[in-house]
ROMI-7594 format. One record per residue (C-alpha): residue number from 1; residue in one letter; x, y, z. Coordinates in steps of 0.25 Angstrom, whole numbers, plus 5000, padded with zeros to 4 digits. Example, Ala and Ser with C-alpha at 12.3 -4.5 7.8 and 13.67 -1.06 7.14 Angstrom:
2
1 | A | 5049 | 4982 | 5031
2 | S | 5055 | 4996 | 5029
//
This chain:
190
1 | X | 5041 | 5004 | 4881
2 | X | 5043 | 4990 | 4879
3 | X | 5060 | 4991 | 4883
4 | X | 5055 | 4997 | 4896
5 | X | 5044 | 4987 | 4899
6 | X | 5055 | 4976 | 4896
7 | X | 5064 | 4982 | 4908
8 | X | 5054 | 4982 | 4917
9 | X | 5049 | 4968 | 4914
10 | X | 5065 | 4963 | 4916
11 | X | 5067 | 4971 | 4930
12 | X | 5053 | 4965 | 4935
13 | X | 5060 | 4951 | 4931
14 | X | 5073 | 4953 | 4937
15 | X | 5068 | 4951 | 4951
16 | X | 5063 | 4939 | 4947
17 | X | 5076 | 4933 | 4942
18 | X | 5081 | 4937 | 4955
19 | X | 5073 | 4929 | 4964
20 | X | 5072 | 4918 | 4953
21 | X | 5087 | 4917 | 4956
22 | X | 5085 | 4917 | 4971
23 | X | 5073 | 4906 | 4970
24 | X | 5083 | 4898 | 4961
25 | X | 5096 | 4899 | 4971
26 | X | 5086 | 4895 | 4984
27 | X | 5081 | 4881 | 4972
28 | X | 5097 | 4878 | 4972
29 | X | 5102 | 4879 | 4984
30 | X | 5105 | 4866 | 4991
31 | X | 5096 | 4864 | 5001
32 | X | 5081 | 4858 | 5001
33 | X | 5070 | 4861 | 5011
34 | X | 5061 | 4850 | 5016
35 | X | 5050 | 4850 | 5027
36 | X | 5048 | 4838 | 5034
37 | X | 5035 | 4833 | 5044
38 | X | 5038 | 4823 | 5054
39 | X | 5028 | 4816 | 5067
40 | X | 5037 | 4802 | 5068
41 | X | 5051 | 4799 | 5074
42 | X | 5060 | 4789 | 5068
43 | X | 5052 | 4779 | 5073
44 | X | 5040 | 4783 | 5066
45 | X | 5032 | 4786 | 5078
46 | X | 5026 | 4802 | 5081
47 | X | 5034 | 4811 | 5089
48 | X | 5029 | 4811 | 5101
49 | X | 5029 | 4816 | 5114
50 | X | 5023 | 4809 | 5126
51 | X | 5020 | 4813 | 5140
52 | X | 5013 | 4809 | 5153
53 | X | 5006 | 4820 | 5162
54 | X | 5015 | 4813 | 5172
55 | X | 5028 | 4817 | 5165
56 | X | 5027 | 4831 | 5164
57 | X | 5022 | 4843 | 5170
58 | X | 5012 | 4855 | 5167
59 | X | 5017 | 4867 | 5165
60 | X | 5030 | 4865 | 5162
61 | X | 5038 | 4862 | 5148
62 | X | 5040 | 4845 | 5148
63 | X | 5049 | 4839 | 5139
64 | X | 5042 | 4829 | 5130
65 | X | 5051 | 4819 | 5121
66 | X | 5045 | 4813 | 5109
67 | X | 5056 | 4801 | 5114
68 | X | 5057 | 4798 | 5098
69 | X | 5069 | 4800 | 5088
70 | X | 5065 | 4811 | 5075
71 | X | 5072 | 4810 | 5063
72 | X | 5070 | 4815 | 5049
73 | X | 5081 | 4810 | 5042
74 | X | 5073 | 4798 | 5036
75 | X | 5064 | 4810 | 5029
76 | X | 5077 | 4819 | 5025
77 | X | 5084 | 4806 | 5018
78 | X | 5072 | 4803 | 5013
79 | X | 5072 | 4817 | 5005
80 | X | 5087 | 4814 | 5000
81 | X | 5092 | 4819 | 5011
82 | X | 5102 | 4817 | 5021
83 | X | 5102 | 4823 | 5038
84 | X | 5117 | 4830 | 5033
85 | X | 5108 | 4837 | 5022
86 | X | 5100 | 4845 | 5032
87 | X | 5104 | 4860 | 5033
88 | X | 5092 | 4864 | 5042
89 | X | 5080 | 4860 | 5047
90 | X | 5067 | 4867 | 5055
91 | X | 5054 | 4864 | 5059
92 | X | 5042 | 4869 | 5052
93 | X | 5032 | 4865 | 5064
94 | X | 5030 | 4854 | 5074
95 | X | 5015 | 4851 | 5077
96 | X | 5012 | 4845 | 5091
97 | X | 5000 | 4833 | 5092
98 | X | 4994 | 4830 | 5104
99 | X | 4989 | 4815 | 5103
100 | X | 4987 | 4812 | 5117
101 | X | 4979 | 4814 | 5125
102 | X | 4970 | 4815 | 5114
103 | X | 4959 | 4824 | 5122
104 | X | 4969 | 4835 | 5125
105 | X | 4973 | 4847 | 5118
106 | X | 4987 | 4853 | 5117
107 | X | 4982 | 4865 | 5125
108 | X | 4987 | 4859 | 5135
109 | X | 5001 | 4862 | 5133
110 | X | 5007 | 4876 | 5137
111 | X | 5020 | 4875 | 5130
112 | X | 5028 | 4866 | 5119
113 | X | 5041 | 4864 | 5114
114 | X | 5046 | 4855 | 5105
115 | X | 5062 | 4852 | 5104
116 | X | 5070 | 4843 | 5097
117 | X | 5082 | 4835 | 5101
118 | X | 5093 | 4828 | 5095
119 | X | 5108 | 4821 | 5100
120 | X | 5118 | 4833 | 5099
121 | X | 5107 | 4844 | 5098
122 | X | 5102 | 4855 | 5108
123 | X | 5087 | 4852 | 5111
124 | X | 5080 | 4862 | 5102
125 | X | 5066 | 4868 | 5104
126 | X | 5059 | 4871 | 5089
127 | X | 5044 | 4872 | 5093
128 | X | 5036 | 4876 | 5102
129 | X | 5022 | 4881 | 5106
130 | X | 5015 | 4886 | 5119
131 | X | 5000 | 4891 | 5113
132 | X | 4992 | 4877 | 5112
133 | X | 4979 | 4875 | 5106
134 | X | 4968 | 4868 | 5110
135 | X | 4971 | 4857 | 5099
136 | X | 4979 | 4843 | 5098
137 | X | 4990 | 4849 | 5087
138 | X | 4999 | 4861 | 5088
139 | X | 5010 | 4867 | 5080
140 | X | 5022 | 4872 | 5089
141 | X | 5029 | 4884 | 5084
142 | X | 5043 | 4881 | 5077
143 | X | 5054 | 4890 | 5080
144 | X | 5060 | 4896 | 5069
145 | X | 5072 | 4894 | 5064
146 | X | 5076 | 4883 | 5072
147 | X | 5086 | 4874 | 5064
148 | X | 5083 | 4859 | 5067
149 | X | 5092 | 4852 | 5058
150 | X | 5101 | 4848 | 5068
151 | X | 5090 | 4838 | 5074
152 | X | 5085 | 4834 | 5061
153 | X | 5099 | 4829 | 5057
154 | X | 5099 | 4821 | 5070
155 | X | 5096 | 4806 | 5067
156 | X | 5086 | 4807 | 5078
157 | X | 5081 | 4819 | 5086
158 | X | 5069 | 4819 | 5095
159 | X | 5060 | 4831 | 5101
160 | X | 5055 | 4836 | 5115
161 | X | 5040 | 4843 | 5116
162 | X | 5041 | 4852 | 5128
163 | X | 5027 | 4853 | 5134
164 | X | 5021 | 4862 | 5144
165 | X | 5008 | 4858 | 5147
166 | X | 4998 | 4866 | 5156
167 | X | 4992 | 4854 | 5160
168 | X | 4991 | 4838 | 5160
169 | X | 4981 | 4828 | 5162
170 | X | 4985 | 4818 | 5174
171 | X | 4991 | 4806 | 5170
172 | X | 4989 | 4810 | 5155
173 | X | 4999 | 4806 | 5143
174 | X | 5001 | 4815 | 5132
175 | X | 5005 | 4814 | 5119
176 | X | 5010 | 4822 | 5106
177 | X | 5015 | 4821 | 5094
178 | X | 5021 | 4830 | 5084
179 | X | 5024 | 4833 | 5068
180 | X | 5035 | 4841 | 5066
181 | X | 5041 | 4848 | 5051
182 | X | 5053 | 4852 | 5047
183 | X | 5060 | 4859 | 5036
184 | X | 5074 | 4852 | 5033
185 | X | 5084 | 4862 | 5024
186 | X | 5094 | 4850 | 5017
187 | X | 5105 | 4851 | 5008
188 | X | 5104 | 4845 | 4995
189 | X | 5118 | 4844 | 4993
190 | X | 5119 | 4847 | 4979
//
């Protein structure tokens, strides 16, 4: 009985020296993952877009610039890594903050897309959302899958907030900021 009990004991340990092997080939690979949180541009100010009533129209998608320069590679030398080490990059979420005015909610707004932008890149739509809450802070939904390294690696690149609003105040200024995450996939190069 004992023999028998000691073959079962080994073939319900074999699996786990299966997956142990697995769990140790992903620990040595040669890549490391890091997510990373951002609100400022380069020169430490909120991202932010501003508009006027007056500049753009109801019911309709508007393109709204941040007019500011992002740029992460301070954060990745900062981790001991370089721009040339980045193999991939998405983002986790981008949550939209209206700050101004500081009466209004963003149920306003009917549609928003939020694209990035760099020198020698195709302007690239990676969130959006068109359900809006009566509250000052949404989250856009991210599309999946979307590879943003190619921004990130840029020594600066900038966003556009498409906005559709169903309606405007006359003469009214507006005002948003936003936080965005990313995960960054690097090479370690050893």
């Amino acid at each position: 009985m004992k023999p028998r009990l000691a073959r079962w004991a080994l073939l319900l340990l074999i699996p786990g020296f299966f997956s142990a092997g697995c769990d140790a080939d992903a620990l040595s690979s040669n890549s490391v993952f890091l997510t990373h949180e951002f609100s400022t541009d380069t020169q430490g100010k909120s991202i932010r877009f501003t508009f006027s009533s007056n500049d753009v129209s109801a019911n309709r998608l508007n393109d709204i610039s941040c007019n500011c320069s992002i740029n992460i590679q301070q954060y990745i030398q900062s981790q001991g890594f370089q721009a040339s080490d980045l193999v991939s990059a998405t983002l986790v979420s981008a949550d939209l903050i209206m700050l101004f005015p500081i009466t209004k909610k963003v149920d306003f707004l009917s549609q928003a897309i939020l694209k990035f932008t760099s020198a020698g890149n195709s302007v690239t739509e990676v969130a959006n959302l068109s359900s809006f809450p009566a509250t000052r802070e949404v989250s856009l939904v991210v599309l999946p899958n979307r590879n943003i390294a190619a921004f990130l690696e840029s020594a600066n690149f900038g966003a556009i907030l498409q906005l559709d609003p169903s309606t405007l105040g006359a003469d009214e200024s507006y005002d948003f900021s936003i936080i965005i995450k990313v995960r960054l996939k690097l090479s370690d190069g050893n």
